[in-house]
N, C-alpha and C positions, 0 to 999 in steps of 0.2 A: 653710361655707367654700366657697368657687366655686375653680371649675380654670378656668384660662386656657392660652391660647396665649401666649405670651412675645415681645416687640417690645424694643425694648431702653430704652427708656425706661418704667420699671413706673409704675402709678397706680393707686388705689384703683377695686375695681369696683364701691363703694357709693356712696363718695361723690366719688370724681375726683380726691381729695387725692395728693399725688406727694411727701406727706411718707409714704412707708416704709421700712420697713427690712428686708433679709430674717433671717429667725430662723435660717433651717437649708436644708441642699442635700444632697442625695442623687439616687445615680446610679441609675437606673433599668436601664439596658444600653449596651452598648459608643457607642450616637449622643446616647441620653437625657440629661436628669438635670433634676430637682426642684427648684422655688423653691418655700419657706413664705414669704409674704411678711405684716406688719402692720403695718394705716395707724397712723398716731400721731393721726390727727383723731379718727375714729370706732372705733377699735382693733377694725376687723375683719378677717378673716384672708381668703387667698387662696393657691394654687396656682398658679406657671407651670412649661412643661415647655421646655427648652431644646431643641433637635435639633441635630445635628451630622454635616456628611462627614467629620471629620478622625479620621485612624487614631489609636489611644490608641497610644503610647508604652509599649514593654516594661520590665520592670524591670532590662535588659541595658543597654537604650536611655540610660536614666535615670543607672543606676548608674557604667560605663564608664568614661568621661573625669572623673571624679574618682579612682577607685579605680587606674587604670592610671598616674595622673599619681606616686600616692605609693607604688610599686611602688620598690625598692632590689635592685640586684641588684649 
């Protein structure tokens, strides 16, 4: 399995094929996070790692403006 750096168009790094699909994504840390990716030609597997400036969203953040909208008082 090879690790890559992540462009936004993924492609096989065996064979170039850009039939893939990614299997699964996991977050590394607060910038990170994981692509499993597998070609559908030659069904080999690969790794990209995503990187990010944007601040993650609290669970205050998230929750809020739904929760305050079905408040009854």
């Amino acid at each position: 399995m090879t690790s890559v750096a992540s462009g936004y168009e993924e492609q096989c790094t065996r064979c170039g094929s850009k039939l893939v699909t990614c299997e699964w994504d996991e977050r590394v840390n607060e910038q990170q996070v994981q692509y499993l990716w597998r070609c559908w030609n030659c069904k080999s597997e690969f790794v990209t790692v995503v990187a990010s400036d944007e601040k993650r969203a609290s669970e205050t953040e998230i929750t809020k403006p739904f929760f305050t909208s079905q408040v009854i008082e």
